[in-house]
Backbone bond lengths (Angstrom), bond angles and torsions (degrees), N, CA, C in turn:
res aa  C-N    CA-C-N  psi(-1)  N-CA   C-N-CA  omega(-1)  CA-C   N-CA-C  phi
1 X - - - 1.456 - - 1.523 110.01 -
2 X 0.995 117.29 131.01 1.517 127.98 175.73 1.475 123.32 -147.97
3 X 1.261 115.97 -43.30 1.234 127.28 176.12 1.676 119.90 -92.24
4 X 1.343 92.85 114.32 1.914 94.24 -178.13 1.695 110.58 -69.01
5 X 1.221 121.35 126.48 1.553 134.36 169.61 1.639 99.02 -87.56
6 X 1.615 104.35 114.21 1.531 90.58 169.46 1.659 120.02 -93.58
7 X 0.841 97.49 7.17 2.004 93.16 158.34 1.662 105.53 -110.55
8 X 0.808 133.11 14.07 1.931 129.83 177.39 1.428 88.39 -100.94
9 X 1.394 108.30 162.25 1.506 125.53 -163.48 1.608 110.45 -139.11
10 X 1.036 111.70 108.90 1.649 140.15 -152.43 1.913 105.37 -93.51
11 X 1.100 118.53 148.02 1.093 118.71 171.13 1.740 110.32 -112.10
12 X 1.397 106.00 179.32 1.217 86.41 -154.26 1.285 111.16 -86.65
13 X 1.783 126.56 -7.13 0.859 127.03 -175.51 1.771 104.89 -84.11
14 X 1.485 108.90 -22.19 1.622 121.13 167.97 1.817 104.03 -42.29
15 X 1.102 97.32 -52.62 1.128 114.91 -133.00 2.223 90.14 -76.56
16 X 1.450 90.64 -55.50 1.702 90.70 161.97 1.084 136.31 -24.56
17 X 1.778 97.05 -45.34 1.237 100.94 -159.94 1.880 95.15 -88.19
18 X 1.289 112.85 -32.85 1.695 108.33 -175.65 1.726 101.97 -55.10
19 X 1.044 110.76 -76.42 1.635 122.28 157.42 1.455 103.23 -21.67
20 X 1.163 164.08 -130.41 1.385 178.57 141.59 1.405 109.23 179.27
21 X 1.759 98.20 77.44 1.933 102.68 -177.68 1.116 85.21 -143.14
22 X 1.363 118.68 -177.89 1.049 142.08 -166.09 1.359 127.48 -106.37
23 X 1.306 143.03 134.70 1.281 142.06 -144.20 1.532 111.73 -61.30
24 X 1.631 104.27 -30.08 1.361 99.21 174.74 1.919 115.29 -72.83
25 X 1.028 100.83 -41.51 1.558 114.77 -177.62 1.594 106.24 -41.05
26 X 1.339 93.76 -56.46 1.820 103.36 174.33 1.406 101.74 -47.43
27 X 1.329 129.68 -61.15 1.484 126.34 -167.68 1.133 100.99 -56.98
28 X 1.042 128.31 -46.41 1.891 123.03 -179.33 1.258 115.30 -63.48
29 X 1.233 108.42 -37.94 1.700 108.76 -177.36 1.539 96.29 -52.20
30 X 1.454 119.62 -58.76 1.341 131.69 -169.21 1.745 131.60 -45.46
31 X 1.735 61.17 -48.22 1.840 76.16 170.43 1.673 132.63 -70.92
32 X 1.420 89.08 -26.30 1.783 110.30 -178.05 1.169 106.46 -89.33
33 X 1.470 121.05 12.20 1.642 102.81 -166.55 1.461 119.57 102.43
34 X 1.496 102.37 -49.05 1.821 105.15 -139.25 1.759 107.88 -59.56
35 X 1.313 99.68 -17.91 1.610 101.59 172.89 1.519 99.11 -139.75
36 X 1.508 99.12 124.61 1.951 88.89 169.52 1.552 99.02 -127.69
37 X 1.655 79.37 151.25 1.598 117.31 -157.69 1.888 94.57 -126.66
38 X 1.334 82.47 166.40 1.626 92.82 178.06 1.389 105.85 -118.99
39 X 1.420 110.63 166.61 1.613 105.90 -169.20 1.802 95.68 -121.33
40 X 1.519 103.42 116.29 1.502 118.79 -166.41 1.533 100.13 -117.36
41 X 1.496 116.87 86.00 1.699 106.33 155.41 1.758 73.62 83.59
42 X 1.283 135.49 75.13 1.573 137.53 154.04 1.900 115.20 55.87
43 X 1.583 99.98 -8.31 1.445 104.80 176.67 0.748 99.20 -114.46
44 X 1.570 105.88 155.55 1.566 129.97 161.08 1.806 115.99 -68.26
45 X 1.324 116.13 136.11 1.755 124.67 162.28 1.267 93.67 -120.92
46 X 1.645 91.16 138.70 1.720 110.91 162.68 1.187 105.14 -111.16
47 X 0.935 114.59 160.89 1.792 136.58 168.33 1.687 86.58 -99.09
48 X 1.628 91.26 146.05 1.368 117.14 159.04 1.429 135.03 -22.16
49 X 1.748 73.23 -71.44 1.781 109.00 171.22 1.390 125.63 -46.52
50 X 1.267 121.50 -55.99 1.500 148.20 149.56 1.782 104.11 -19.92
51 X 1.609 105.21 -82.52 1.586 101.26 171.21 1.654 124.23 -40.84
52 X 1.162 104.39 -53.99 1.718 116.25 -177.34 1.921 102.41 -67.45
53 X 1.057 100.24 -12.59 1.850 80.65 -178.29 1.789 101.65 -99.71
54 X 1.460 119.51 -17.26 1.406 115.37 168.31 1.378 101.35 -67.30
55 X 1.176 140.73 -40.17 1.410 125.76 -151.02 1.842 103.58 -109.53
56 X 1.295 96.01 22.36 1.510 99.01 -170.62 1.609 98.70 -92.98
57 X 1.463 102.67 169.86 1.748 103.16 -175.95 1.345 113.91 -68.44
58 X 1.505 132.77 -20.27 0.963 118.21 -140.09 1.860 97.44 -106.82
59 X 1.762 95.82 -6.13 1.473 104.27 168.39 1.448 111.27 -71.05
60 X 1.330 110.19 -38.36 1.443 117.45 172.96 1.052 137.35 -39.58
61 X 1.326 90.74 -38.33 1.755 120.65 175.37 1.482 109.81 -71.49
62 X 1.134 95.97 -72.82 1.728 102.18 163.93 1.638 119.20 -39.33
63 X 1.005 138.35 -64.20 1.387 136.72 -165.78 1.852 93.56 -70.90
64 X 1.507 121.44 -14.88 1.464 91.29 178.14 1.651 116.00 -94.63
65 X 1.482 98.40 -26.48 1.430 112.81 175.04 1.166 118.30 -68.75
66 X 1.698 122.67 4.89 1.383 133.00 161.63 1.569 102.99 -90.39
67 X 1.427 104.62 -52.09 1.843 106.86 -169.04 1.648 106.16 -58.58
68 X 1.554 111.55 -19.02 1.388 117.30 -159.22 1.751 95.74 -83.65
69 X 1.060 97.87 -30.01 1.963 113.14 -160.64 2.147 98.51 -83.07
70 X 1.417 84.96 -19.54 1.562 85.38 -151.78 1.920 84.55 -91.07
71 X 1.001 116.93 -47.86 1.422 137.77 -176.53 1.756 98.81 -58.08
72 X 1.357 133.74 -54.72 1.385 112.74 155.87 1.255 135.88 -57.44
73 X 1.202 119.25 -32.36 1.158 123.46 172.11 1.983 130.61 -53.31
74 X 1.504 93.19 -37.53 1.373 123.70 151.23 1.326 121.12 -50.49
75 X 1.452 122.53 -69.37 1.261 117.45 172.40 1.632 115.90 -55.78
76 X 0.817 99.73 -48.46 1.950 98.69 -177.91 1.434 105.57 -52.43
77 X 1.348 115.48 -38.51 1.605 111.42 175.20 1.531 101.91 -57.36
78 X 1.560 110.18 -91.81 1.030 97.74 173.96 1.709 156.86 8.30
79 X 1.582 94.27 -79.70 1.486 104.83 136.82 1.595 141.71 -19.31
80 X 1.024 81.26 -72.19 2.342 91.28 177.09 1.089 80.67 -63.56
81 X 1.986 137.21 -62.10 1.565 104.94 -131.45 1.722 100.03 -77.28
């Protein structure tokens, strides 16, 4: 497996392995949103699409413009206290 199909439908351990994280990571992704899956018969299915939009640039963007938001917010605490 190497190449993500965005209409084929991935499981989650598929999906680990395209990604190269760790089983828990997947659960977090899941849980946070960052990839949603449907729950088929007690498992999770991903869509293609789903995988390819976490690892896309524009998530990148997003997850830093959170660390960036979250990281001032810190200092300003800091600061006053």
């Amino acid at each position: 497996m190497g190449e993500i199909n965005p209409n084929e439908v991935y499981t989650t351990s598929e999906a680990q392995s395209l990604l190269k994280v760790s089983n828990s990571t997947i659960k977090r992704f899941l849980k946070k949103g960052i990839i949603k899956a449907n729950k088929i018969g007690g498992q999770y299915r991903i869509l293609g699409k789903e995988i390819l939009k976490a690892v896309s640039p524009d998530m990148e963007r997003q997850a830093v413009n959170v660390y960036q938001t979250f990281k001032k917010k810190v200092k300003h605490k800091i600061k006053n206290w």
